[in-house]
Residue frames relative to the residue before (quaternion, step in Angstrom):
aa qw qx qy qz dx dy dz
X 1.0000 0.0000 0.0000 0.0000 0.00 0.00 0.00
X 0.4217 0.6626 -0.4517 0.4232 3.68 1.15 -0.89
X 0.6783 0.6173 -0.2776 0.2859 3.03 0.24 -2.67
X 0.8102 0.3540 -0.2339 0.4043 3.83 0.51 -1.53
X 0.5027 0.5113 -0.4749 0.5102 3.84 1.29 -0.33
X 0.6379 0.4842 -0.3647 0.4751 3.76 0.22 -0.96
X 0.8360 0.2749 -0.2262 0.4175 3.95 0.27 -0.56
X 0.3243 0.4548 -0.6454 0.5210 4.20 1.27 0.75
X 0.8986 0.1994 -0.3411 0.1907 3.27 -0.88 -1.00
X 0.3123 0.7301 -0.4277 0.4319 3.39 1.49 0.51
X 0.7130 0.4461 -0.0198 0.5405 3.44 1.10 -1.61
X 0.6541 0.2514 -0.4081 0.5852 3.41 0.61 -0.11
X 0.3497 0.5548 -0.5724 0.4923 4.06 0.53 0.31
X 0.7932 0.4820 -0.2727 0.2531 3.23 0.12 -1.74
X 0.7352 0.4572 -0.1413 0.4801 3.34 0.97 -1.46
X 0.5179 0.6259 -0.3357 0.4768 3.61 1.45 0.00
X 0.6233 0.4448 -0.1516 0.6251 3.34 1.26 -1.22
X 0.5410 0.4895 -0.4595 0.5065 3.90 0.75 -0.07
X 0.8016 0.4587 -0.1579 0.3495 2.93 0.49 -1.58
X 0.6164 0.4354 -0.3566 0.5508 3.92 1.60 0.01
X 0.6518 0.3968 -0.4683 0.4455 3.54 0.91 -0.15
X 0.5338 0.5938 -0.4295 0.4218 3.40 0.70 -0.53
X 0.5914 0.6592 -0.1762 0.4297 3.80 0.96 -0.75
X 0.6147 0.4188 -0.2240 0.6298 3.45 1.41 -1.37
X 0.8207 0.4223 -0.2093 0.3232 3.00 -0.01 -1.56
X 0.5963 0.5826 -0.3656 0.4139 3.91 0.68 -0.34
X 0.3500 -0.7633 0.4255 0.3374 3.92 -0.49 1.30
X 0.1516 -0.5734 0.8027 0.0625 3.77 -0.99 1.22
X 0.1424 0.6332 -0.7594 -0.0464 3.11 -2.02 0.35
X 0.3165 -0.8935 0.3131 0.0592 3.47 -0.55 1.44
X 0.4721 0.4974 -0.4721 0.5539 3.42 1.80 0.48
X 0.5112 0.4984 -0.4280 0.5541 3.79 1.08 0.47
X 0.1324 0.6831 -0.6045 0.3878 3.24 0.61 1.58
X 0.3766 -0.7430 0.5369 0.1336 4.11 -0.58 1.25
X 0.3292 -0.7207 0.6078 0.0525 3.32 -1.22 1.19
X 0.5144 -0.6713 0.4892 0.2132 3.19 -1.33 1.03
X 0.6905 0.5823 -0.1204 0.4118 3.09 1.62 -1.55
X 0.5191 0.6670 -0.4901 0.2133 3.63 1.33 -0.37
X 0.7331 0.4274 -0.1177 0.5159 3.14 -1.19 0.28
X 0.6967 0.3666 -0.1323 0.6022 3.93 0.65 -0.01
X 0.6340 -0.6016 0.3916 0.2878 3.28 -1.50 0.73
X 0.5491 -0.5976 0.4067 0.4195 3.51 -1.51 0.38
X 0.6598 -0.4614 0.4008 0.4372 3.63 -1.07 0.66
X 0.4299 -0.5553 0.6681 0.2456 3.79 -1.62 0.02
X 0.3407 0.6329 -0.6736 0.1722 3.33 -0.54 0.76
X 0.0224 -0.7429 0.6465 0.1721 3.28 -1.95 0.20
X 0.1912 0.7473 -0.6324 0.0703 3.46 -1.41 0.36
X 0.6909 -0.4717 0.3908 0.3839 3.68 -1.59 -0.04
X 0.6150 -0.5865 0.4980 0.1723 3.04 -1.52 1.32
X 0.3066 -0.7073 0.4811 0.4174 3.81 -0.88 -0.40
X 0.7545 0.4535 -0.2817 0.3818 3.43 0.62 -0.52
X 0.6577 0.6514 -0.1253 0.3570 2.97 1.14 -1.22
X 0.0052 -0.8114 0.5312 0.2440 2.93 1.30 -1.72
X 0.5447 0.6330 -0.5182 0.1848 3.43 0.80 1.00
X 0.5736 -0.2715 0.4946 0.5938 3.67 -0.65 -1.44
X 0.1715 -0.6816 0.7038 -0.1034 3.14 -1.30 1.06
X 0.4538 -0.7856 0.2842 -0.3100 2.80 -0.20 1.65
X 0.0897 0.8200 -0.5325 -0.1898 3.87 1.71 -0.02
X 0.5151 0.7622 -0.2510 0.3011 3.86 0.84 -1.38
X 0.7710 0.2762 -0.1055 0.5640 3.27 0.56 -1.52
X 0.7594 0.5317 -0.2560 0.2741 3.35 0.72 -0.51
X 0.6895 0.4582 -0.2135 0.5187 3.40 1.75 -0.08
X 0.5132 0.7995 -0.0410 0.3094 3.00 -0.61 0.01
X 0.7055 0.3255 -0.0918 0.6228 3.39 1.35 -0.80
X 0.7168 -0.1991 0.1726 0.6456 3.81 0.76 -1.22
X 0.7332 -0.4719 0.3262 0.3650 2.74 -1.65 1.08
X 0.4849 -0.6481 0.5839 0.0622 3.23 -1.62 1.29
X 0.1012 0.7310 -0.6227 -0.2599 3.21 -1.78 -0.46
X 0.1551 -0.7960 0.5734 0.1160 3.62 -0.24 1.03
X 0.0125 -0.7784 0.6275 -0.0137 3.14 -0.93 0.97
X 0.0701 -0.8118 0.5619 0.1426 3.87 -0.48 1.01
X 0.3995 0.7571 -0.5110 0.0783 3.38 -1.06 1.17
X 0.4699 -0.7730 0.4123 0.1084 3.14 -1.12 0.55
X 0.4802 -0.6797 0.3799 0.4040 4.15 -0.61 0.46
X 0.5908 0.5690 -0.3540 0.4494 3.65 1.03 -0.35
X 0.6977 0.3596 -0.3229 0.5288 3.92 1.23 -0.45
X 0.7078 -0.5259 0.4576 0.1137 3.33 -1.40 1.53
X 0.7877 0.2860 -0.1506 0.5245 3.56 -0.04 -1.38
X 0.6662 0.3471 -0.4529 0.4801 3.98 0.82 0.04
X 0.6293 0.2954 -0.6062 0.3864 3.67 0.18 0.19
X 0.4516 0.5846 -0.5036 0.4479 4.08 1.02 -0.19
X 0.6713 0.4739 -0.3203 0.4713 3.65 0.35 -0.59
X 0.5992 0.5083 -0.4865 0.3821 3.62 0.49 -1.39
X 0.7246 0.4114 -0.5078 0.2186 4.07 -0.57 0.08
X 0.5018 0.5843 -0.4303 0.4707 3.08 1.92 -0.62
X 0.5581 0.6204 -0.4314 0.3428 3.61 0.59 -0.83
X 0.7327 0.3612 -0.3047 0.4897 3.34 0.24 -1.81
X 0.6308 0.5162 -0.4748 0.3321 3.90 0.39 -0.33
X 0.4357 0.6855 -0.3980 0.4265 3.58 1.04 -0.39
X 0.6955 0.5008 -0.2067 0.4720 3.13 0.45 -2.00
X 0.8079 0.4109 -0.2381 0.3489 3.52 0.37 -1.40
X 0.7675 0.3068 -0.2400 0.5091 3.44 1.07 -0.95
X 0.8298 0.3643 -0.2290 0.3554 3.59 0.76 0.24
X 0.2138 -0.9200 0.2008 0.2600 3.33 1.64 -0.16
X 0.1006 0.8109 -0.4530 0.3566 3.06 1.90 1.19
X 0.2696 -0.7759 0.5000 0.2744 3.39 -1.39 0.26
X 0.0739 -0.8350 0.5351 0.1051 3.64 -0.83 0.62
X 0.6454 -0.6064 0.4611 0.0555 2.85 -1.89 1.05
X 0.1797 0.6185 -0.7639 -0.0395 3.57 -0.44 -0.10
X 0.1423 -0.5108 0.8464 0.0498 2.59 -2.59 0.95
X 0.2333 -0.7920 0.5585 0.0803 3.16 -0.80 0.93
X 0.2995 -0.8155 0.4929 -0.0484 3.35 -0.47 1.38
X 0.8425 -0.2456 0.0464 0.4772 3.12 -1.31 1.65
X 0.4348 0.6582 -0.4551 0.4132 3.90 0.65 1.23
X 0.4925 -0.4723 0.6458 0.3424 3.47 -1.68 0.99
X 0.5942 -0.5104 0.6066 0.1356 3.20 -1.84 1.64
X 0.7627 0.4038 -0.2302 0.4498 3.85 0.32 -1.25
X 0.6071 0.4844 -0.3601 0.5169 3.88 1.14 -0.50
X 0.5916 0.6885 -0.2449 0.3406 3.47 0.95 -0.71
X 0.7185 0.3649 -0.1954 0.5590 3.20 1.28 -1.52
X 0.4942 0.6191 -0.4117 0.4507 3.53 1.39 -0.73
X 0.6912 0.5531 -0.2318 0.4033 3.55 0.38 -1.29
X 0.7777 0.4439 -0.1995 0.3979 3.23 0.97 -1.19
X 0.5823 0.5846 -0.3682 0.4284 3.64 1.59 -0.66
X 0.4156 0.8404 -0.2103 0.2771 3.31 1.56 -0.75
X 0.7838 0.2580 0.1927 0.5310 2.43 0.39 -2.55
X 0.4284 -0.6237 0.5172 0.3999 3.80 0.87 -0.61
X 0.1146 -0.8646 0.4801 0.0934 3.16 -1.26 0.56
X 0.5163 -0.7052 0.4631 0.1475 3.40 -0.23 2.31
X 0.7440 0.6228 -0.1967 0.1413 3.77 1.21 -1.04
X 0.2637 -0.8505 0.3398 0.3027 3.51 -0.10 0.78
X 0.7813 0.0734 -0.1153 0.6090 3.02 1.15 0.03
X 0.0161 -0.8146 0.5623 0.1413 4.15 -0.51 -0.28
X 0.0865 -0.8611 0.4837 0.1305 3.33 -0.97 1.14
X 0.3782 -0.7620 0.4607 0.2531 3.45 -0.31 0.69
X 0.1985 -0.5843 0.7780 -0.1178 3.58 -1.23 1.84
X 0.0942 0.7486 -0.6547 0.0460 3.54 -0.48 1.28
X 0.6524 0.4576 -0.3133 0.5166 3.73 1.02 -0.08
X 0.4024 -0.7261 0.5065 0.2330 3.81 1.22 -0.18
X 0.2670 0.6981 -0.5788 0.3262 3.62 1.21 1.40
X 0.5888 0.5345 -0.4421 0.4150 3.43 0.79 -1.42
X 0.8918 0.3534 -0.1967 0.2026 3.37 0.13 -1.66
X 0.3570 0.6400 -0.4479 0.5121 2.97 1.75 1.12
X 0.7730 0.4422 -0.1648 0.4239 3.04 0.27 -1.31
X 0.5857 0.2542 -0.4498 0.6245 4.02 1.40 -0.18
X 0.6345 -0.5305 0.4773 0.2971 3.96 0.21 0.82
X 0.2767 0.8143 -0.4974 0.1142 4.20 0.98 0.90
X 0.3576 -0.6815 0.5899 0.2443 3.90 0.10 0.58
X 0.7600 -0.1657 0.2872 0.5590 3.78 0.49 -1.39
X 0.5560 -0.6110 0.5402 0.1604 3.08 -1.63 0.04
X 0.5715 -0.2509 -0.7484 0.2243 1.99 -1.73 1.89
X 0.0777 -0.7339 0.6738 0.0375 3.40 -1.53 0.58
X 0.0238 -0.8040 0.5919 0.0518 4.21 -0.51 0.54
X 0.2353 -0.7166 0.6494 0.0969 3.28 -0.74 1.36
X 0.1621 0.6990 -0.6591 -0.2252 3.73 -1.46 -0.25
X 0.3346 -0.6834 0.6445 0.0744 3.27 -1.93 1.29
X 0.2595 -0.7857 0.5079 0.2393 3.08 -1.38 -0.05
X 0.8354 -0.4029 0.0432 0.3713 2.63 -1.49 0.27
X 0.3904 0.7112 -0.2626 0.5223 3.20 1.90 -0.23
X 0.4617 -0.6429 0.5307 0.3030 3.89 0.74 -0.76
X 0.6619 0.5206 -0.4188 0.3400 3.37 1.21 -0.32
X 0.6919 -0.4653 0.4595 0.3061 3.22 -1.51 0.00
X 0.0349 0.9122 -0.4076 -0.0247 3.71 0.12 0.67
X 0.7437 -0.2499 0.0316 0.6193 3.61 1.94 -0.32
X 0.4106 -0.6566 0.6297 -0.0622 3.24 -1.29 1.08
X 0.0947 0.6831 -0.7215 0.0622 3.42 -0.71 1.68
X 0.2972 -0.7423 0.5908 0.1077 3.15 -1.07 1.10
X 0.8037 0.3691 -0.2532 0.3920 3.70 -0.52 1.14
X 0.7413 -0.4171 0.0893 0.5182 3.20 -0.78 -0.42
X 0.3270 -0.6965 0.5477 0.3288 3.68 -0.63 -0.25
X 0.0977 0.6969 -0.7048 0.0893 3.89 -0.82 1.28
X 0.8426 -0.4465 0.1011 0.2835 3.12 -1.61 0.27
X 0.4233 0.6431 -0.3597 0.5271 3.37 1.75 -0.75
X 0.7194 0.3488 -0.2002 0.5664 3.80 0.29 -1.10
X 0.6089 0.5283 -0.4852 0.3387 3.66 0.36 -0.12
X 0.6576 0.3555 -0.2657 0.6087 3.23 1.16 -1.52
X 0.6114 0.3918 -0.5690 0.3859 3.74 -0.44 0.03
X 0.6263 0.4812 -0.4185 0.4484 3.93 0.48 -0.66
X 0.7506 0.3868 -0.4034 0.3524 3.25 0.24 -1.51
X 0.4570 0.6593 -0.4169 0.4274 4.32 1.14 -0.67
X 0.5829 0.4410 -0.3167 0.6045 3.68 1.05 -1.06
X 0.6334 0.6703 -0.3263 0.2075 3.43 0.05 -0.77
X 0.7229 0.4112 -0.1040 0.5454 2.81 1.38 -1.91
X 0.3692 0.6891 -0.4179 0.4628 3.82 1.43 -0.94
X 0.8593 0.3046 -0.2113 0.3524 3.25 -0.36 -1.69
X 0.5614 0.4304 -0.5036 0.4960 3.99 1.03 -0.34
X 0.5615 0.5531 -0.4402 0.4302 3.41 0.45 -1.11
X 0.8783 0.2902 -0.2665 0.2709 3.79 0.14 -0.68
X 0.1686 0.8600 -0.4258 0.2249 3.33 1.42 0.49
């Protein structure tokens, strides 16, 4: 009887240690973070533009053709890395995108943007970080695209490099293709 006490907690060792390699070894990827919003319209929201200095408008602004929303901000690293993928969008795909510009100085923004160029067709400005509640943002940069429908069709959560470019822009063509 000893023999069989002496050899459980032996075995639960074992099947613990299964159960952590199995853990390493299984592919996680953490910008595969699920969206409440997939599949569902873009939120209602309104507020002031940056350039424009107008109303922004969530309503008018979806809804016709497919969209990109990109939230980002001049203080986060991996969005000015992204910003070329953006302007390539614009250039290779003639889609319009959104920036919302998130918990950011208005005057760094335009500074940031004369810089870098700006891919945007408009940019609304979320200086309290409601919008990027309410589209369900975890962090910054994040790039939603809608169709032409207004809905919410996918959610990349991070930066955007070329691997993710060419998988987005593939979505891109999908979703015109399915009009």
């Amino acid at each position: 009887m000893k023999k069989y006490l002496l050899k459980i907690p032996i075995l639960v060792f074992f099947i613990l240690l299964l159960i952590l390699f199995y853990l390493l070894i299984i592919d996680r990827n953490p910008s595969k973070i699920p969206s409440a919003l997939l599949d569902k319209n873009v939120p209602e929201f309104e507020t002031k533009t940056l350039l424009k200095n107008t109303d922004f408008v969530s309503l008018q602004e979806f809804g016709d053709e497919i969209i990109i929303v990109n939230f980002f901000a001049t203080w986060c690293k991996p969005c000015k890395d992204e910003h070329i993928y953006i302007k390539r969008f614009l250039e290779e795909h003639d889609i319009k995108i959104i920036g919302i510009n998130y918990k950011d100085s208005s005057k760094k923004t335009i500074e940031w943007l004369r810089e870098l160029g700006n891919p945007y067709s408009v940019i609304a400005i979320d200086n309290n970080g409601k919008i990027a509640i309410d589209w369900g943002v975890y962090g910054i940069p994040e790039t939603f695209i809608v169709d032409s429908n207004g809905i919410i069709k996918y959610k990349h959560v991070g930066q955007i490099n070329n691997k993710v470019y060419k998988k987005l822009s593939l979505l891109i063509k999908k979703i015109k293709n399915d009009k």
